[in-house]
C-alpha positions, 0 to 999 in steps of 0.5 A, a space after each residue: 518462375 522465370 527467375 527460376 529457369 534462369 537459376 537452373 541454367 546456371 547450374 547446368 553449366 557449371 557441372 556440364 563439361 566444355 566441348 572445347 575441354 580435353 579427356 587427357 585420361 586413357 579411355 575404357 568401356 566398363 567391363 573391358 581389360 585394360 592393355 596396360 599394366 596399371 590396369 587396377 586388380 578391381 578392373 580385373 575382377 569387375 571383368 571376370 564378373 561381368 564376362 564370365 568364361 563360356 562353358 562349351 558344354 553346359 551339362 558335362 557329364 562325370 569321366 568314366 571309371 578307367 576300364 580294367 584291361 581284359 586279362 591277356 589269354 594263358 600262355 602255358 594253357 593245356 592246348 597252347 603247351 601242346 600244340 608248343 610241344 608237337 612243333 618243337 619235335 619238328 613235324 613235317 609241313 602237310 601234318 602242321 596244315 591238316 591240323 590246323 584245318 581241322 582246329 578252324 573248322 571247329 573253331 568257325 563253327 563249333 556247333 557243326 557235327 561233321 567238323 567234331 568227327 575225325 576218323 582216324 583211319 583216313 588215308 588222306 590224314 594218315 598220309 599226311 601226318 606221317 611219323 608225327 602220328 604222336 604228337 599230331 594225336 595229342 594236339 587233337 586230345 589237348 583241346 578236347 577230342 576223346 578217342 572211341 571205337 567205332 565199328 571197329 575203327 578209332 574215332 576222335 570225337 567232340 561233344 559241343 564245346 563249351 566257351 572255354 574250350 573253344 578258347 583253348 581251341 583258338 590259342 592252339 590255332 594262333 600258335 599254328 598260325 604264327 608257325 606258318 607265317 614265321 616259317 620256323 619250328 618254334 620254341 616249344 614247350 617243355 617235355 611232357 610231363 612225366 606219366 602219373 604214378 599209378 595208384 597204390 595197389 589194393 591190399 589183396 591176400 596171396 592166392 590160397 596154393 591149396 586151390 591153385 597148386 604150383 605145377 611144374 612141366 617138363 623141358 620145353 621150347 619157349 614156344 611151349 611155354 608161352 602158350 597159355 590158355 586160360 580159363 574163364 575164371 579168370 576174368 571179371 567177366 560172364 562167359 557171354 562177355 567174354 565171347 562178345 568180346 572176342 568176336 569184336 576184335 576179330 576185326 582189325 584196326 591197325 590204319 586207325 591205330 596208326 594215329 593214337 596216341 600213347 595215352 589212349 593206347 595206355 588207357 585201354 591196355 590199363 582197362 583190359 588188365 582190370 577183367 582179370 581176377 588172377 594171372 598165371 606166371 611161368 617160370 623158365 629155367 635155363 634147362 628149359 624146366 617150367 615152374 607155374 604159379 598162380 598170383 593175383 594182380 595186384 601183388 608185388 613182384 616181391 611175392 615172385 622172386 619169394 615164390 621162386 627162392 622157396 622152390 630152388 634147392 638152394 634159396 640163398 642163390 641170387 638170380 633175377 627174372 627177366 621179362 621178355 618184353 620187346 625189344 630187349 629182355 627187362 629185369 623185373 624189379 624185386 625191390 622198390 625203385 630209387 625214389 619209390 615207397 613200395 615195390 610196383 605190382 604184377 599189374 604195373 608190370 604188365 604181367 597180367 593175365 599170364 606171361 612167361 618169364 626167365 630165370 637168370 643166375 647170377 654167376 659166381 666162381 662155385 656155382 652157375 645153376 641150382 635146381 628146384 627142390 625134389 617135391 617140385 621134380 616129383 610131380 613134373 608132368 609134360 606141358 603141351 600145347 593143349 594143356 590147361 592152365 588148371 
């Protein structure tokens, strides 16, 4: 057993290194990276393995799908053009801040009533907007405003806008902004577009002459002459409508008018020639002659000038007819317009219900003027101011 133990001593001191022997090696923890450059590509990998990167977030959540930017606002938007087109007319100071005061109201609080109604017959506004009455008006249209009458003023009114609406209400309000902090008149946008071609007339048969017989009046004063009084049937409407009608325009609204614009004023004026079933045309000849037919209001002033040459003793004479419309006579057309298919109606030429019209010879070296025929002559009768129409 001893002999055992003595054995087994020896053993030890032959694997077990001397205290007094030297590591001439460069030392090295296992699982640390080594300085120097002969450092072996397992050492590397055993120190990846054992010492792995720290995640400074274990539970990383997947990027976001890159957001889509928000489509910027429309600048050539209905409200924004028209608000481009008031400033570039250069309107004076107080109508560019009266109409911006009025747009943030309903702009802060669409729902409110009292900011969606706008008299237009107010001192203060019609004061204030001056001559820029035009375009001040159609900047109020552009973003939803209607025109109405109210006890016999001129409103402009707004239901509860919708969200797009409002929209267009805030763009018309950044252009006006960006006016006042620049200080300028702005670039403006393009001129207005040319008004819409009016619907092509309804085909309609020429009015019977057997029931509406020309009639032909002695020489008178234009004066004379424009007094027309018509019947009442001539209108679209009941007698009882017509009365109404008459008494609710006894009252003035020439303070609300002042600020309407032109599409309204159109719009009414279109309205009021559709009560009418026909329109009585007078003729005046140079001599003071008065020639009177009876049309409908939709047939084109083709039928006028036939309606004439078929009553002058020479019909080849060439002549035009001449609207006394303000501020200056106008001829009216016989043939259609360059660039239009047909020739405009009575209706479109605003000779609806009745106008008094002049005839204009064109000269020649022969002859200056012929008159009408001897069956229109023979039953010339005197025209007064309480002559009737029929």
């Amino acid at each position: 057993m001893e002999e055992m133990k003595d054995k087994m001593k020896g053993f030890v001191k032959k694997v077990t290194p001397s205290s007094s022997s030297k590591f001439t090696g460069q030392g090295r923890v296992l699982g640390t990276s080594s300085s120097s450059s002969s450092s072996s590509p397992a050492s590397s990998v055993n120190s990846r393995l054992l010492n792995p990167p720290t995640n400074p977030n274990p539970n990383p959540k997947p990027n976001p799908p890159p957001r889509t930017p928000e489509p910027p606002s429309d600048p050539d938007s209905p409200a924004a053009e028209s608000v481009r087109r008031f400033l570039s007319a250069g309107p004076r100071e107080e109508a560019v801040d009266i109409a911006l005061r009025l747009l943030r109201n309903v702009a802060r609080e669409p729902g409110s009533e009292k900011f969606r109604r706008i008299r237009m017959g107010n001192p203060k506004i019609r004061e204030a907007v001056g001559d820029d009455a035009e375009g001040w008006a159609g900047v109020l249209e552009s973003v939803g405003f209607t025109f109405g009458e109210e006890e016999g003023e001129v409103w402009a009114t707004m239901g509860v806008p919708t969200e797009e609406m409002v929209v267009g209400i805030k763009e018309a309000v950044a252009v006006l902004e960006r006016w006042k902090e620049k200080d300028s008149k702005g670039s403006g946008g393009a001129d207005a577009a040319a008004a819409p071609k009016p619907d092509a007339a309804v085909e309609t048969k020429p009015v019977d002459r057997q029931i509406w017989p020309i009639r032909v009046f002695f020489s008178v004063s234009e004066s004379v002459a424009a007094n027309i009084d018509l019947p009442d049937n001539f209108y679209n409407l009941s007698s009882e409508e017509i009365r109404r009608e008459a008494q609710s325009r006894k009252k003035k609204m020439e303070e609300s008018q002042l600020l309407v614009p032109k599409s309204y004023k159109e719009k009414q004026a279109n309205a009021a020639r559709k009560k009418y079933k026909f329109t009585v045309i007078r003729v005046q000849f140079p001599d003071g002659v008065v020639l009177q037919g009876i049309f409908r209001p939709s047939e084109p002033t083709t039928s006028l000038y036939e309606f004439v040459s078929s009553s002058l003793k020479e019909p080849g004479l060439e002549f035009e007819l001449l609207s006394p419309a303000a501020p200056k006579l106008r001829v009216i057309p016989r043939f259609p317009i360059a660039g239009e298919k047909r020739t405009s109606t009575l209706e479109e030429e605003r000779l609806v219900p009745s106008a008094l019209i002049k005839f204009k010879p064109i000269e020649t070296d022969s002859v200056v003027f012929t008159g009408l025929i001897n069956e229109l002559l023979e039953i010339s009768e005197p025209l007064t101011s309480t002559t009737t129409v029929l």
